[in-house]
N, C-alpha and C positions, 0 to 999 in steps of 0.2 A: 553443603553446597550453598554462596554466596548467594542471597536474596536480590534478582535483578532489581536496578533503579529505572525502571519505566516512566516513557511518556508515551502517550497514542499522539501518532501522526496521521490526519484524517487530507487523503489527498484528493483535493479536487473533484469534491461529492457534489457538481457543479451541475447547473440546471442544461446543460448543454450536453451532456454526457445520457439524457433520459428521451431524448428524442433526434432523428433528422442522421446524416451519415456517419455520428462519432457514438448511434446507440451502444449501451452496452449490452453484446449480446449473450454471454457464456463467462459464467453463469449469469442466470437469466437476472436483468436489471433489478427486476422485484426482488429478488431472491438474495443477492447480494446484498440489498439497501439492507434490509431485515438483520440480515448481520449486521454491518457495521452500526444500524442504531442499539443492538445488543452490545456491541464492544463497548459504545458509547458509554453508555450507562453503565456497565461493568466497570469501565475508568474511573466514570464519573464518583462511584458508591466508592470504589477503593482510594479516593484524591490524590491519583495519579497527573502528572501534569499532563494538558493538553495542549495541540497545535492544531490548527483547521488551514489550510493551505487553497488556495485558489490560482487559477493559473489565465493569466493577462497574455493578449499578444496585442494588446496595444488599439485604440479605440481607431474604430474604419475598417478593423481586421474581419475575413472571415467567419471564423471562430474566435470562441474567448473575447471576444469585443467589452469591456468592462463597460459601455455604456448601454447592455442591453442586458436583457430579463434574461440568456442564457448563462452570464456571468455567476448569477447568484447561483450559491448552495441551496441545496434542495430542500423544502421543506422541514422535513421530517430532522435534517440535521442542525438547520435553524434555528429551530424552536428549543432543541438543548443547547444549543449558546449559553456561555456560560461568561460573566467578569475576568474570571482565571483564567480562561484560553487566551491562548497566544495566539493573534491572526497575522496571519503572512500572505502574503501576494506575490509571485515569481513568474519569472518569464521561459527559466531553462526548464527542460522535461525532470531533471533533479530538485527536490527543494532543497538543497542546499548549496547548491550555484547561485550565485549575485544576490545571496538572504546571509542575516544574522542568525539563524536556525543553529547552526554547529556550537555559538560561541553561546548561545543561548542556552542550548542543551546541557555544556557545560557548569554555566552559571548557576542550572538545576542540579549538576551533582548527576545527571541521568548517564548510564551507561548501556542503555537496550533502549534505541527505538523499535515500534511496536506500530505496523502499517497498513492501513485499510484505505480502502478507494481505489481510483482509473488513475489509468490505464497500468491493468498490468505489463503489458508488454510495451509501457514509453515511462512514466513517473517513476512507476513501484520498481520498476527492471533498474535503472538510470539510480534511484536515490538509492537501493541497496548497494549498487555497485560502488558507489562513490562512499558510503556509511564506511565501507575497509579500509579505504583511505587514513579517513577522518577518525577513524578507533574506537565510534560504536558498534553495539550487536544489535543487528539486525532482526526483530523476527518479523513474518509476513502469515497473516490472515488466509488462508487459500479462500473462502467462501466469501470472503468479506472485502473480494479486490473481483475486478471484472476485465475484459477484454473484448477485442471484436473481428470480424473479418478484415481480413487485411490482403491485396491483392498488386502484383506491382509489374515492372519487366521484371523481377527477377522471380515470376512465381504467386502463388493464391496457398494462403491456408487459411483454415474456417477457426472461428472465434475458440471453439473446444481444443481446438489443436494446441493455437496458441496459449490460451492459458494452461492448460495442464503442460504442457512442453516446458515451459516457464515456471510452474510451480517445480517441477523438478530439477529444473537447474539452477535455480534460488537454492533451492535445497540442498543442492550441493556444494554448495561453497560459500554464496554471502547471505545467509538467510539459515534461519528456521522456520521452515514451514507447518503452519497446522490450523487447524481449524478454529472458530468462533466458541466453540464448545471446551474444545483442549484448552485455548488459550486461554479463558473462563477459570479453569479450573486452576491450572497452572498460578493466575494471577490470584485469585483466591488461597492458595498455598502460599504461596511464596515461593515458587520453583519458577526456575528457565525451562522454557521449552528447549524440545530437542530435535536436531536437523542431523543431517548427515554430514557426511565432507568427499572432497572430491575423489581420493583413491579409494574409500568404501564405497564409493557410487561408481567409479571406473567397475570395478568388481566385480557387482552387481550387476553390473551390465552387461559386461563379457558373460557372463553365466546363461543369464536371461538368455542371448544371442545363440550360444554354444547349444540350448535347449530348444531352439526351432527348429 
């Protein structure tokens, strides 16, 4: 089995995302960070390339306002700032819409990005889907990406909903999904993690169904 070429893509672990209506609530914000500063360093020790991504809507804006103390990255992901990281700044919910990200990744030889941080259900959802396109593998962190209540005219579902809903359907087709632990161990190895695909997960579902 070919040894994936990894990079971690750290999306938008942005001081805005820790407090006020964009909390992240499932899994819980504390709990999350805790991951992704473990993946960190896990990359970090293996010199794995890295990206930190931050997400701009333009100064005046609501949210993401790059000229206010929500812009920044959080502490704790700060402080391992590194020379070697690549920092990017993007406006689309994908990082690899209106970025050099793709051509970059290439230029590293990387053929697996490898993704932590928010929003699962708008970045992490958006930049896997788009990774298929573009001809990398995807794998996604479950513990180490967050979500939140989301409420609209078309409907309300609560933060757990969304993210596990999501983690399963990454899973099934652009993503492998797994945890902060597995993917530790994996990257340690030198193994790909492993996901499912979409008719082994139709499948599984129809069974699951048939058994209620």
């Amino acid at each position: 089995m070919t040894t994936p070429r990894r990079a971690l893509i750290i999306i938008d672990i942005q001081q805005q995302y820790f407090g006020g209506p964009l909390e992240i609530q499932f899994p819980p914000k504390e709990d999350s960070l805790s991951k992704i500063t473990q993946v960190i360093d896990a990359a970090t020790a293996a010199g794995i390339p890295v990206v930190a991504v931050q997400h701009s809507a333009g100064v005046g804006a609501p949210v993401f306002d790059p000229s206010t103390p929500d812009f920044a990255l959080h502490p704790e992901v700060e402080k391992r700032k590194a020379n070697s990281w690549k920092l990017l700044t993007k406006q689309y919910s994908s990082v690899y819409a209106g970025t050099d990200l793709a051509n970059w990744l290439r230029s590293e030889k990387v053929d697996t990005v490898t993704m932590v941080g928010y929003m699962t259900n708008n970045c992490v959802l958006a930049s896997a889907a788009e990774a298929e396109f573009l001809g990398f593998s995807t794998e996604v962190i479950s513990d180490a990406t967050g979500a939140i209540n989301i409420a609209n005219e078309a409907g309300f579902t609560d933060a757990k909903t969304v993210h596990e809903t999501l983690m399963a359907l990454l899973n099934s087709n652009w993503a492998q999904v797994s945890t902060a632990e597995a993917w530790t161990a994996a990257l340690t190895s030198g193994q790909p993690t492993t996901g499912s695909d979409l008719g082994s997960s139709a499948v599984a579902g129809a069974e699951l169904v048939a058994q209620l």
